[in-house]
N, CA, C and O atoms as a CHARMM CRD file, in Angstrom:
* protein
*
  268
    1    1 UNK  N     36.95600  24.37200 -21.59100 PROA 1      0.00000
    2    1 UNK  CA    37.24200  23.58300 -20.41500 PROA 1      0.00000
    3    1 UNK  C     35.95100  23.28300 -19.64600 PROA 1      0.00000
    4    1 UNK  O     35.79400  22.20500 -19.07300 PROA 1      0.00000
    5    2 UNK  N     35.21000  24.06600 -19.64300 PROA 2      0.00000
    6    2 UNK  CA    33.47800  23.97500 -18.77500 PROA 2      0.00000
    7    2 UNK  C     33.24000  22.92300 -19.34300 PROA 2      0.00000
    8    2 UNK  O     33.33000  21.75400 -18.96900 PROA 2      0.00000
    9    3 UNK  N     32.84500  23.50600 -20.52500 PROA 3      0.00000
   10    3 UNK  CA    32.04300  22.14200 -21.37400 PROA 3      0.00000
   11    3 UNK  C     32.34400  20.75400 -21.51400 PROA 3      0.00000
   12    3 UNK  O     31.51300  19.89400 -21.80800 PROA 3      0.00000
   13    4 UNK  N     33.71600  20.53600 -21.26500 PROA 4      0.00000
   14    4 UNK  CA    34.12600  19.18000 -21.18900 PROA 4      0.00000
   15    4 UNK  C     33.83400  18.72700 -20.06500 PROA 4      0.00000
   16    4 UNK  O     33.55800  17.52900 -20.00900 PROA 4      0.00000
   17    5 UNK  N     33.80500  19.50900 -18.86900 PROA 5      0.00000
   18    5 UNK  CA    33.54600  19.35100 -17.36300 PROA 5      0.00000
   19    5 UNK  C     32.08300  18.71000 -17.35000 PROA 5      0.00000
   20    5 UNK  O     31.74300  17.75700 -16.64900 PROA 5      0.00000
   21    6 UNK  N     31.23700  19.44600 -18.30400 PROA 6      0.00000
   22    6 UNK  CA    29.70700  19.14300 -18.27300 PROA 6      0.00000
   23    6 UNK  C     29.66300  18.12900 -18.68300 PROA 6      0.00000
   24    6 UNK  O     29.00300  17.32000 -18.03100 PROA 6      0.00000
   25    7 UNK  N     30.22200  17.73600 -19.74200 PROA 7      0.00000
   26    7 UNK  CA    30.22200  16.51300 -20.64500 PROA 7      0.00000
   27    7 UNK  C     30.08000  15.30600 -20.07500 PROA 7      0.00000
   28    7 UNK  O     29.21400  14.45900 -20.28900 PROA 7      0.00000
   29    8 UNK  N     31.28400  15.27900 -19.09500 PROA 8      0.00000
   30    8 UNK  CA    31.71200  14.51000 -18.19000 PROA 8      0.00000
   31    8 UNK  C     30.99900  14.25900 -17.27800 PROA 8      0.00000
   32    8 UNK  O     30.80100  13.06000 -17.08100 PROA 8      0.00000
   33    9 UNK  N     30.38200  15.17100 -16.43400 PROA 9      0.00000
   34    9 UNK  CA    29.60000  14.88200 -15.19600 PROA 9      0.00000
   35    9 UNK  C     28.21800  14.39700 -15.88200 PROA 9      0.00000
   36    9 UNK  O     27.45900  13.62400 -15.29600 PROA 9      0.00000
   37   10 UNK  N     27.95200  14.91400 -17.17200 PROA 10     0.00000
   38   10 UNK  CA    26.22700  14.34900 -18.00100 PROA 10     0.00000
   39   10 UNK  C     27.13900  12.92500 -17.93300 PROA 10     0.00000
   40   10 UNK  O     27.04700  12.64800 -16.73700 PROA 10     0.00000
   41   11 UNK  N     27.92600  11.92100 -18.52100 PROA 11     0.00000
   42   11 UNK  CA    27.99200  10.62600 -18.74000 PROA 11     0.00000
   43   11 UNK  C     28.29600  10.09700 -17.65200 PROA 11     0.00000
   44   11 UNK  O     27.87300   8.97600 -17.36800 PROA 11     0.00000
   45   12 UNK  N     29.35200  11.03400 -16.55900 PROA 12     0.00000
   46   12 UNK  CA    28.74100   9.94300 -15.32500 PROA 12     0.00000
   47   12 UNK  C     27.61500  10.31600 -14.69300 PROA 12     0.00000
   48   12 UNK  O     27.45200   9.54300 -13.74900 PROA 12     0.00000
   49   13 UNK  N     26.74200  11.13100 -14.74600 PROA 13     0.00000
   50   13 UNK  CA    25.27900  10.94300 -14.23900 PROA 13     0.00000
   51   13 UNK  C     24.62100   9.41600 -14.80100 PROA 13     0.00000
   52   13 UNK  O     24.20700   8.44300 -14.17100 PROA 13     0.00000
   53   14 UNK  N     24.73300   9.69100 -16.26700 PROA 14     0.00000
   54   14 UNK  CA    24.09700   8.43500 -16.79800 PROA 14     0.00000
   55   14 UNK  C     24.18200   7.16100 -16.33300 PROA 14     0.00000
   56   14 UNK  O     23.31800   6.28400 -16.29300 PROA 14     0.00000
   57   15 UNK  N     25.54000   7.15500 -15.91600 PROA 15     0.00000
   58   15 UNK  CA    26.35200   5.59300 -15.62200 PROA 15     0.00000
   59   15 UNK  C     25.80200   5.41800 -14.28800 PROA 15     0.00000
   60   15 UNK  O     25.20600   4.42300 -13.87600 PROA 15     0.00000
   61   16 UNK  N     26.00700   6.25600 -13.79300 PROA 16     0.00000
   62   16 UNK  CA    25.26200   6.21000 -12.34700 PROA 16     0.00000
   63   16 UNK  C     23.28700   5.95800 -12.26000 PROA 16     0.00000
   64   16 UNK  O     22.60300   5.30200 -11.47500 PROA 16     0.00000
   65   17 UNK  N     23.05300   6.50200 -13.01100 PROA 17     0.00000
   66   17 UNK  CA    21.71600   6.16200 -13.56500 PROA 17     0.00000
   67   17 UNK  C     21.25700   4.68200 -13.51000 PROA 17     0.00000
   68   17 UNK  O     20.57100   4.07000 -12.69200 PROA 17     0.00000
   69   18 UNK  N     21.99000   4.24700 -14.88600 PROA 18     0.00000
   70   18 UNK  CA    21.98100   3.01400 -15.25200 PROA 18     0.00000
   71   18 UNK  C     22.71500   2.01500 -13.78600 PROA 18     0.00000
   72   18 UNK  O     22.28600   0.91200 -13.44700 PROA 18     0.00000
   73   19 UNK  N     23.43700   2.47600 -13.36700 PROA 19     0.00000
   74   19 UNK  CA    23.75000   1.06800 -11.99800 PROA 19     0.00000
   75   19 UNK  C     22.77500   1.25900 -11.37700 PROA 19     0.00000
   76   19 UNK  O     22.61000   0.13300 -10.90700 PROA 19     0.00000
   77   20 UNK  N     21.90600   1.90300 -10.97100 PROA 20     0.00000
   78   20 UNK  CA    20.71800   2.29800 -10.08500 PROA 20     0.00000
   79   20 UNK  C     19.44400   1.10300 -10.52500 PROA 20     0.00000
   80   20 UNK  O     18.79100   0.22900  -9.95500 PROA 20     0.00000
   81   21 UNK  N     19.56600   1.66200 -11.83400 PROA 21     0.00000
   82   21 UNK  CA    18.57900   0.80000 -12.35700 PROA 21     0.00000
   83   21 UNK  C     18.52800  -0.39900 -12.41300 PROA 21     0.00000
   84   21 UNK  O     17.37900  -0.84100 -12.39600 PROA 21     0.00000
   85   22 UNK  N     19.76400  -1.52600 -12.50900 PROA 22     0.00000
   86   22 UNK  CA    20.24600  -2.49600 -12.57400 PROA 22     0.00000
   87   22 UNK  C     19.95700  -3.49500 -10.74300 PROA 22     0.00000
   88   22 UNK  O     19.87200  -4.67900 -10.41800 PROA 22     0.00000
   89   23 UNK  N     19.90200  -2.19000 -10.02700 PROA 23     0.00000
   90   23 UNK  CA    19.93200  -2.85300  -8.70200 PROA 23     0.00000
   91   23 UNK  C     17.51600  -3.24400  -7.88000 PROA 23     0.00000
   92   23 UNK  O     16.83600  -3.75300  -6.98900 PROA 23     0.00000
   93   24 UNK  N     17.47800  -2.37300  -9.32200 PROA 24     0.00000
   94   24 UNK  CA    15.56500  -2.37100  -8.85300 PROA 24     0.00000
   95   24 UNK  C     15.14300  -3.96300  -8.42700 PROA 24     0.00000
   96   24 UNK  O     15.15100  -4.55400  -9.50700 PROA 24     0.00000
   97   25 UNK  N     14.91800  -4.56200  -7.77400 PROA 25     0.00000
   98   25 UNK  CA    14.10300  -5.23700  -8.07700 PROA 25     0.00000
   99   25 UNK  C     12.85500  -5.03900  -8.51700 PROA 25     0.00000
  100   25 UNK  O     12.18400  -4.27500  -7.82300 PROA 25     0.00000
  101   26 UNK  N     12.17300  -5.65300  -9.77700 PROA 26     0.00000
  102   26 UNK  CA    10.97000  -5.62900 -10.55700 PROA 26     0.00000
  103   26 UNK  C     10.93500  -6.84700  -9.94700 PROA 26     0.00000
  104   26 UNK  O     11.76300  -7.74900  -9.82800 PROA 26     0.00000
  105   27 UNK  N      9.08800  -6.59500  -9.35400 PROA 27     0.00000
  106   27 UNK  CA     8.14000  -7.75800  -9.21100 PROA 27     0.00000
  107   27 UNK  C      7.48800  -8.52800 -10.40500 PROA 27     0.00000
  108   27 UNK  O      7.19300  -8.04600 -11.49800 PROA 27     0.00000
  109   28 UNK  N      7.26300 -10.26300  -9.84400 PROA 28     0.00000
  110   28 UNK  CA     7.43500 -10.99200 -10.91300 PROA 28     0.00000
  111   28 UNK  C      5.82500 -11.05500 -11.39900 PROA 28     0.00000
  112   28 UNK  O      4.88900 -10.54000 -10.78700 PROA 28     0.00000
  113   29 UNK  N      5.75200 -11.71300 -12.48100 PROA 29     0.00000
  114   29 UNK  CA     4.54700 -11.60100 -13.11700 PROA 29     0.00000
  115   29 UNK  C      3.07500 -11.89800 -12.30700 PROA 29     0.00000
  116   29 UNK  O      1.93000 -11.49700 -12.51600 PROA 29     0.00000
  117   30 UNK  N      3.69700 -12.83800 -11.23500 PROA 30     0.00000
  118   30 UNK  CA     2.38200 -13.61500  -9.93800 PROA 30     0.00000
  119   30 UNK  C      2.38200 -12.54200  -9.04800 PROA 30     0.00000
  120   30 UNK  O      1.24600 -12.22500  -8.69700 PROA 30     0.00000
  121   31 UNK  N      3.53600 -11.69500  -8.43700 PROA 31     0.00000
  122   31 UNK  CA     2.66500 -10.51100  -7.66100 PROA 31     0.00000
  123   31 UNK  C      2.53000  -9.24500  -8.27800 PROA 31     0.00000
  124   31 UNK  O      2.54100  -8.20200  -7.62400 PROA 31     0.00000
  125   32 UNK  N      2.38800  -9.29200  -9.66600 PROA 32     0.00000
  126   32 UNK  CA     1.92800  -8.19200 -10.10800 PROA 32     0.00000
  127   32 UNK  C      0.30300  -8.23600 -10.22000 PROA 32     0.00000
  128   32 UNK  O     -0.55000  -7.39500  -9.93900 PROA 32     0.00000
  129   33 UNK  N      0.21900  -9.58300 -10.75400 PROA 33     0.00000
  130   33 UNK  CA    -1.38300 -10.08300 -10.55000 PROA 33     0.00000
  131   33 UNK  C     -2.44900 -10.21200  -9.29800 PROA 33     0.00000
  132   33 UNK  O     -3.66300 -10.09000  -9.14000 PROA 33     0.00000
  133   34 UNK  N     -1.32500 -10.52100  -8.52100 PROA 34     0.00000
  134   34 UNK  CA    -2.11900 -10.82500  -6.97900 PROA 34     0.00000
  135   34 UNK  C     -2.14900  -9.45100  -6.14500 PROA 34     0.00000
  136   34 UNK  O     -2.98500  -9.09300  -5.31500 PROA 34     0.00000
  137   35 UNK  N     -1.23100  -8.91800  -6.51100 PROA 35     0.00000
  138   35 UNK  CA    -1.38700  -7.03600  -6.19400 PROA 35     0.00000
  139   35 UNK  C     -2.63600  -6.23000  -6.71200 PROA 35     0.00000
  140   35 UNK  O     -3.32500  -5.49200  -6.00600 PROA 35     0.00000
  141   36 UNK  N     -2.79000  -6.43800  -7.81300 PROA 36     0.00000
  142   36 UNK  CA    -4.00000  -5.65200  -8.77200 PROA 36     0.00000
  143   36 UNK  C     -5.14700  -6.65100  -8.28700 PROA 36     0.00000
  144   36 UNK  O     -5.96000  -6.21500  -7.47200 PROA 36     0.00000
  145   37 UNK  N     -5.24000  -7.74500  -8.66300 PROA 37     0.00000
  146   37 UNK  CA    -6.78400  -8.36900  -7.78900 PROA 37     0.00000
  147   37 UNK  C     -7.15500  -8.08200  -6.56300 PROA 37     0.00000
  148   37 UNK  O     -8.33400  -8.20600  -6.23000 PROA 37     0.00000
  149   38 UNK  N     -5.94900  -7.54300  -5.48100 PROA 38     0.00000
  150   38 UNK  CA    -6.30400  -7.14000  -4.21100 PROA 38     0.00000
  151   38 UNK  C     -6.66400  -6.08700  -4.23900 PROA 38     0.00000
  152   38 UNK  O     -7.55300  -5.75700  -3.45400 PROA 38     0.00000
  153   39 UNK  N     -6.08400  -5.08800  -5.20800 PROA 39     0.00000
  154   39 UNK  CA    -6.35700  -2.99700  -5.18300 PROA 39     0.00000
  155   39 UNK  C     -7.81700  -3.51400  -6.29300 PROA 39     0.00000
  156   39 UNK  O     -8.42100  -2.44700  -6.40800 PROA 39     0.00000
  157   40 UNK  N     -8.57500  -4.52900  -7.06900 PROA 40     0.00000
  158   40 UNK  CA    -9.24600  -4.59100  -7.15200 PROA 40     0.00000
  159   40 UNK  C    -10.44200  -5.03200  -6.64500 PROA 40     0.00000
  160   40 UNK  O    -11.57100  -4.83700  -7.09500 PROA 40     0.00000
  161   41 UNK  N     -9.92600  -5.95700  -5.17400 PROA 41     0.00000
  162   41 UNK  CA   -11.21100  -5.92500  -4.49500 PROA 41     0.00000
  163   41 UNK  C    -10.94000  -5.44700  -3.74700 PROA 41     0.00000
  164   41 UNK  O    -11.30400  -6.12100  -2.78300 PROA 41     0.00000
  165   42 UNK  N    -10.48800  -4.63700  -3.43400 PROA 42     0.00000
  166   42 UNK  CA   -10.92200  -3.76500  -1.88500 PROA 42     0.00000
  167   42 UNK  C    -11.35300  -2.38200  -2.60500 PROA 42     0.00000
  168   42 UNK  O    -11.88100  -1.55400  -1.86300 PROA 42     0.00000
  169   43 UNK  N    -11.22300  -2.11300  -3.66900 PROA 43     0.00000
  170   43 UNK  CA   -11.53200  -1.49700  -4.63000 PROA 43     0.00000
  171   43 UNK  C    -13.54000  -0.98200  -4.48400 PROA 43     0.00000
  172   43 UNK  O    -14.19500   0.01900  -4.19500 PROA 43     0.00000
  173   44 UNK  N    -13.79300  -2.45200  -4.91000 PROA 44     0.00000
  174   44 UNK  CA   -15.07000  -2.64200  -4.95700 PROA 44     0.00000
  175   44 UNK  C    -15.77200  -2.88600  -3.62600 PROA 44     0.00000
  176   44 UNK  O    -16.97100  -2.62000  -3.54000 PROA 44     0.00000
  177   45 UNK  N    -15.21800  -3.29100  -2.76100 PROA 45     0.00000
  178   45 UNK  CA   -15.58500  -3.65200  -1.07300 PROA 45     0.00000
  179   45 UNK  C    -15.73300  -2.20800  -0.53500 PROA 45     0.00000
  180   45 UNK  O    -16.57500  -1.99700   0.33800 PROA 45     0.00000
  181   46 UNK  N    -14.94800  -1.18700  -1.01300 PROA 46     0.00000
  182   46 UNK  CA   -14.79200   0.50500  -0.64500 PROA 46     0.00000
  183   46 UNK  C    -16.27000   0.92300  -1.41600 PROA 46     0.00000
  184   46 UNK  O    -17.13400   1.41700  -0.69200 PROA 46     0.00000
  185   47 UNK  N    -16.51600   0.76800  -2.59900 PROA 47     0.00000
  186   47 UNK  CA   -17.61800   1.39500  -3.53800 PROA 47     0.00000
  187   47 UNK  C    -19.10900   0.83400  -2.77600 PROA 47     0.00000
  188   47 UNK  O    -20.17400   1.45000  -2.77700 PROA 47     0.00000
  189   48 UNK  N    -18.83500  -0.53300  -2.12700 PROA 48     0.00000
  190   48 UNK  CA   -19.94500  -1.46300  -1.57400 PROA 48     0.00000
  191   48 UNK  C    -20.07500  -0.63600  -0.25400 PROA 48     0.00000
  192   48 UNK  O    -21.06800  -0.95800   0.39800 PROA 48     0.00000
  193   49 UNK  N    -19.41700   0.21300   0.21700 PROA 49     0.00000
  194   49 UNK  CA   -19.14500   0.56400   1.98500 PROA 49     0.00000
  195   49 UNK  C    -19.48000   1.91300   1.95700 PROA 49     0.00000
  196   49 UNK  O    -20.05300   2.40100   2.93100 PROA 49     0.00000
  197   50 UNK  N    -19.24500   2.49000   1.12600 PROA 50     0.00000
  198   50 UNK  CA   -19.41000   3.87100   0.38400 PROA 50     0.00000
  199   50 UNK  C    -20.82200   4.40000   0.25200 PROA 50     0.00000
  200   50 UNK  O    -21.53700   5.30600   0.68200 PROA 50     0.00000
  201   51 UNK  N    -20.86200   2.98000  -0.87200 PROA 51     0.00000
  202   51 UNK  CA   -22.85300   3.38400  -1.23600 PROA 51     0.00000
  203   51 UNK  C    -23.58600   3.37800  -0.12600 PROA 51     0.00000
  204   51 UNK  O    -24.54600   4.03600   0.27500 PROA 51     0.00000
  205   52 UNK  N    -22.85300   2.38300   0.34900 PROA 52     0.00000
  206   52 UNK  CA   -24.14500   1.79000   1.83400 PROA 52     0.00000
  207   52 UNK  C    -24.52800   3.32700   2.68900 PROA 52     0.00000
  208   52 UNK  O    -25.64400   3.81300   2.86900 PROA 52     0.00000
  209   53 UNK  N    -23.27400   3.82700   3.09400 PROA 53     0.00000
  210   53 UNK  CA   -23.33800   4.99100   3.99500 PROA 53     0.00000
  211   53 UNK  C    -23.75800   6.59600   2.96800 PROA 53     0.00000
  212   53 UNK  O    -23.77700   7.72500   3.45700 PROA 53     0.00000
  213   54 UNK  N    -23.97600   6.34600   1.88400 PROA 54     0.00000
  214   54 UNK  CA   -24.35300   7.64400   0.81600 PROA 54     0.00000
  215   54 UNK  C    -25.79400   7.79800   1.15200 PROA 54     0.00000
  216   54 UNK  O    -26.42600   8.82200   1.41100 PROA 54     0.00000
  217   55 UNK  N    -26.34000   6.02300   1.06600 PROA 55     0.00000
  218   55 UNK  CA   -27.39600   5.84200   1.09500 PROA 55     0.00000
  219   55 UNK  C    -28.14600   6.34700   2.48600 PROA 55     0.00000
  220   55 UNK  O    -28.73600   7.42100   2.59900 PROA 55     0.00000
  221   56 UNK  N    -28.01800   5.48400   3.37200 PROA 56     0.00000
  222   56 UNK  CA   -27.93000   6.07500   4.73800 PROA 56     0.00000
  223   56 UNK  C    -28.59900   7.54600   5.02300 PROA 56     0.00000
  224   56 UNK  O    -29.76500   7.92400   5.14600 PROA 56     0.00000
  225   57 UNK  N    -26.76800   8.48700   5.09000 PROA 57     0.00000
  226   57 UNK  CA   -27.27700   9.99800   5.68900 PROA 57     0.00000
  227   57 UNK  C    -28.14600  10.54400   4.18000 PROA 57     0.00000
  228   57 UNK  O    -28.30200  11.75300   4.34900 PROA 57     0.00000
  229   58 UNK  N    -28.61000  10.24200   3.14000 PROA 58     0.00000
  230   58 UNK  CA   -29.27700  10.40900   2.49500 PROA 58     0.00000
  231   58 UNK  C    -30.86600  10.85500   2.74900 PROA 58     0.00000
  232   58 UNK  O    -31.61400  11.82200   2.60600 PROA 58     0.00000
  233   59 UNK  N    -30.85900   9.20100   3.31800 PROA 59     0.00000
  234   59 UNK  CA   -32.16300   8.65300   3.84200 PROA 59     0.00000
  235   59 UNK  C    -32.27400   9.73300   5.32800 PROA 59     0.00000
  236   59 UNK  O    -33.20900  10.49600   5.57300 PROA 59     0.00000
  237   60 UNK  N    -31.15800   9.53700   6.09000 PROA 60     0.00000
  238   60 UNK  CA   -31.48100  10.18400   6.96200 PROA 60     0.00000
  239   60 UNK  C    -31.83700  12.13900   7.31600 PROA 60     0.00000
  240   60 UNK  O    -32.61200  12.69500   8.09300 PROA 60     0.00000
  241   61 UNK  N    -30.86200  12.64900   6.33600 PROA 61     0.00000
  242   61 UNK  CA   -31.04300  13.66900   5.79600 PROA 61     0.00000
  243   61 UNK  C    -32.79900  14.49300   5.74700 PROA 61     0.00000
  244   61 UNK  O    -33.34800  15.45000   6.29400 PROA 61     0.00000
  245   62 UNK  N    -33.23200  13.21100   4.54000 PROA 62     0.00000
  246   62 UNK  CA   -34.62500  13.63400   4.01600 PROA 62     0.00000
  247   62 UNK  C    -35.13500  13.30800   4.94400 PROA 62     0.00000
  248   62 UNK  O    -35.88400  14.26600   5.13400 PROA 62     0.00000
  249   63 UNK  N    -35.37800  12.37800   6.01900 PROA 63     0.00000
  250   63 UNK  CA   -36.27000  12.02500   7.18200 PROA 63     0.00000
  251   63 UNK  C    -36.23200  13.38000   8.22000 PROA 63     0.00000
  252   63 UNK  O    -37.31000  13.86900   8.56000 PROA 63     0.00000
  253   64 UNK  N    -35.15700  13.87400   8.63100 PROA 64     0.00000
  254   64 UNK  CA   -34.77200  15.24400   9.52100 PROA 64     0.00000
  255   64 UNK  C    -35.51900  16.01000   8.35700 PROA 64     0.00000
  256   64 UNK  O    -36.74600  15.91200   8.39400 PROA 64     0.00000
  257   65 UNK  N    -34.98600  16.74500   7.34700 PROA 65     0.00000
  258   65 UNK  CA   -35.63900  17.77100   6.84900 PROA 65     0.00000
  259   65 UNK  C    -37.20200  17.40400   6.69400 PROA 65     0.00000
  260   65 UNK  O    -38.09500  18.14300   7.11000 PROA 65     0.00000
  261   66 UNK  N    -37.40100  16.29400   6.10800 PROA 66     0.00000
  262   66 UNK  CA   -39.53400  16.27400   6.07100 PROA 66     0.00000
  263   66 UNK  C    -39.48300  16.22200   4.28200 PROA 66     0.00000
  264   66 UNK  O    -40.64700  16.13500   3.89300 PROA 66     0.00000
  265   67 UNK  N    -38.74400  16.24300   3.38900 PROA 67     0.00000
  266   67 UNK  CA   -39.04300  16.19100   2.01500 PROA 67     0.00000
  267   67 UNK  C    -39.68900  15.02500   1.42000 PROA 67     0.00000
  268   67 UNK  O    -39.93900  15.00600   0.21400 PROA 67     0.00000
């Protein structure tokens, strides 16, 4: 009797699963592109903003210490 109980609640988990899934909206092929070119330039605008200030307390660093 359990086991049929389990049985049961595993296939309606599934079913329930699957309507879930059915309700996703998936983004279309143009903002999947225009999403990734943006996380790719701000991407590189971060690495450009980054270096600048590495560079910087670097510079400033060695100027305080005297090396």
């Amino acid at each position: 009797m359990k086991s049929d109980s389990s049985i049961g609640k595993f296939f309606s988990f599934v079913r329930d699963v699957l309507q879930e899934i059915d309700k996703i909206a998936w983004p279309s092929r143009k903002d999947v592109i225009v999403t990734t070119i943006v996380v790719f330039v701000l991407a590189v605008i971060a690495s450009i903003f980054f270096s600048i200030v590495d560079t910087a307390v670097y510079k400033i660093v060695h100027y305080i210490i005297g090396r």
